[in-house]
C-alpha positions in Angstrom: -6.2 -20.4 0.0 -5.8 -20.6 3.9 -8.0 -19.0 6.2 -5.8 -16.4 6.9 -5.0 -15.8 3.5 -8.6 -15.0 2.3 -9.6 -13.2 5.5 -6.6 -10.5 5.3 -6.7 -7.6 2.2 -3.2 -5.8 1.0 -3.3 -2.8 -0.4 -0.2 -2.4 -2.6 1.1 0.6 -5.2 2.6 3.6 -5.8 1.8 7.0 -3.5 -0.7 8.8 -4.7 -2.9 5.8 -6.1 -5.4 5.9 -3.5 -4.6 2.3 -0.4 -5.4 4.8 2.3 -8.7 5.7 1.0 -9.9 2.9 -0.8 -8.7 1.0 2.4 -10.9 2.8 5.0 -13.9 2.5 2.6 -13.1 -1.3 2.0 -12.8 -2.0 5.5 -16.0 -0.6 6.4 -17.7 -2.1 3.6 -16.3 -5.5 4.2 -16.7 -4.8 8.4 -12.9 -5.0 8.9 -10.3 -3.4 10.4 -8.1 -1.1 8.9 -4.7 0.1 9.0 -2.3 2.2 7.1 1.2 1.3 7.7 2.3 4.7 7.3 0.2 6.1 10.3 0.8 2.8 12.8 4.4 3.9 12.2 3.8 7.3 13.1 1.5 6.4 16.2 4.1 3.5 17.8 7.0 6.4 17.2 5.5 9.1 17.9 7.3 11.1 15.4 6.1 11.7 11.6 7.9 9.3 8.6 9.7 12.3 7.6 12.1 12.7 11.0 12.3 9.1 10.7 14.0 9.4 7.3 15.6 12.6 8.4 17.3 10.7 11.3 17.1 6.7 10.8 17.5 7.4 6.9 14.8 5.0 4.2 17.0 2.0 6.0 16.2 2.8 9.3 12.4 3.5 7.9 12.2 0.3 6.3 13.7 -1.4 9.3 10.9 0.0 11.7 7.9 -0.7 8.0 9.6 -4.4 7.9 9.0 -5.0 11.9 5.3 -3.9 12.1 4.0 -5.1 8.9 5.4 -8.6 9.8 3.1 -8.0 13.1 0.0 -6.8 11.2 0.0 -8.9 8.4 0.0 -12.3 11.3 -3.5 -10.5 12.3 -7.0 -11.7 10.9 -9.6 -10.0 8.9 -7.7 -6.7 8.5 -7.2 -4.3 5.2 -3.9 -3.1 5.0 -3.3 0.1 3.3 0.8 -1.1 2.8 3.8 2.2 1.5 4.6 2.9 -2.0 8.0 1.3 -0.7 7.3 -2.0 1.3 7.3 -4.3 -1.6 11.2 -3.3 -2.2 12.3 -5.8 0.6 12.3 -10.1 -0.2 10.7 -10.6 3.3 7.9 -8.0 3.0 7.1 -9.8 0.0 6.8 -12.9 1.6 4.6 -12.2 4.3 2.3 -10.4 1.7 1.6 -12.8 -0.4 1.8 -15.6 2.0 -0.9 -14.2 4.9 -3.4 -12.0 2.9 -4.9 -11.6 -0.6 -2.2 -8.5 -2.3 -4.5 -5.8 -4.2 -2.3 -3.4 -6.7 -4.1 -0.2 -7.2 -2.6 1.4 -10.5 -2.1 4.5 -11.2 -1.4 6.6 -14.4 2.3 8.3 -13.4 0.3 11.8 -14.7 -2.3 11.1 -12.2 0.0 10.4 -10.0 2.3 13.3 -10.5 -0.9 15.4 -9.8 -2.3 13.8 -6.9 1.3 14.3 -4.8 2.0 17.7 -6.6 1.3 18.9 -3.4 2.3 16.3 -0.6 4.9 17.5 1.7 4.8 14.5 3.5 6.1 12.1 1.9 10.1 12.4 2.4 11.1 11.2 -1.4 9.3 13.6 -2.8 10.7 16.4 -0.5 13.2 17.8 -4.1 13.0 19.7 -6.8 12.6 16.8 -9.9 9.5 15.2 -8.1 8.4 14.0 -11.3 11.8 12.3 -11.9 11.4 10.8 -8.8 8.1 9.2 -9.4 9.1 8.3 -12.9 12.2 6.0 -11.4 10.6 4.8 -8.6 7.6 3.6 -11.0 10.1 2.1 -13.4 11.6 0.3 -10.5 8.3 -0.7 -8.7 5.6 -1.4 -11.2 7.0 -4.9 -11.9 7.5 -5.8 -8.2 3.6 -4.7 -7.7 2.5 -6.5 -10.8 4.8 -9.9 -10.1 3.0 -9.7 -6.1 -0.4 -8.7 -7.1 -3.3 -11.1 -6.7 -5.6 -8.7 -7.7 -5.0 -5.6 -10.0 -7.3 -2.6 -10.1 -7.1 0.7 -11.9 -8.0 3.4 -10.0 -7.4 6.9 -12.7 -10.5 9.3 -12.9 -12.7 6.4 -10.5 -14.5 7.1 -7.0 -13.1 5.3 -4.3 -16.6 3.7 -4.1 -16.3 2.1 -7.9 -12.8 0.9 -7.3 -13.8 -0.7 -4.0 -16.9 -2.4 -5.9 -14.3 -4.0 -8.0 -12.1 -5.1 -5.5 -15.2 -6.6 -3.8 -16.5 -8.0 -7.1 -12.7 -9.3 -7.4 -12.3 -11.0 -4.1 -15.8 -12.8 -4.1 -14.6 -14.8 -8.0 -11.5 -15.6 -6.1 -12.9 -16.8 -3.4 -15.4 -19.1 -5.1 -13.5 -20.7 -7.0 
């Protein structure tokens, strides 16, 4: 594994499973920086990901997702809370498994039907048939995250703190072998 590599943590999975707070907590356990794709779009725009998709389209999103997680993913000793949606392209693939360990937090599609019940946010989920939504986009996704994954941890019905101690525990027999 190269330095780079074992000193950068990507958080991968569906919406709703938890990479921006397990992130923050991992990155302060493991004294590392954090950042959530989602909001270093919003802060370098200056607009929200939903006007984005509302005037760019998930293209033009994953145009402007593509650009800036190539430049995070070259830095050192980060946590990367990655979208639901950034494994869909071959290059942010790449550059995911190629410059950072790739953590898939999995989610139970109930739990994760609950968790974004709510979440007006999040411009795929902005319909009616939410739960159709999540259903295809897990039947499309969960063998990209699986296929990417160096590490896989469940996260249904567990604190962030227990899922981070596994990702920890996780890293650490990686790493030493």
């Amino acid at each position: 594994m190269s330095k780079s590599k074992a000193n950068n943590i990507f958080l991968i999975g569906p919406m709703g499973a938890g990479k921006s707070s397990v992130g923050k907590y991992l990155a302060q356990q493991l004294h590392m920086e954090f950042f959530d794709i989602d909001e270093e779009i919003e802060k370098r725009t200056g607009v929200d990901i939903g006007w984005i998709f509302d005037i760019e389209g998930e293209e033009g999103f994953h145009k402007r997702e593509t650009a800036i997680l190539n430049e995070l993913t070259q830095l050192s000793g980060i946590v990367l809370a990655t979208g639901g949606g950034s494994v869909i392209e071959d290059e942010n693939r790449d550059m995911l498994k190629s410059r950072g360990t790739v953590v898939y937090l999995q989610v139970s599609l109930p739990l994760q039907q609950r968790r974004t019940m709510n979440e007006s946010r999040r411009p795929l989920l902005r319909v009616q048939n939410r739960n159709d939504i999540i259903d295809k986009l897990h039947e499309e996704r969960e063998p990209i995250y699986r296929n990417l994954a160096d590490i896989y941890v469940e996260t249904d019905q567990r604190s962030v703190r227990l899922v981070t101690d596994d990702i920890i525990y996780w890293l650490n027999k990686k790493r030493s072998k």
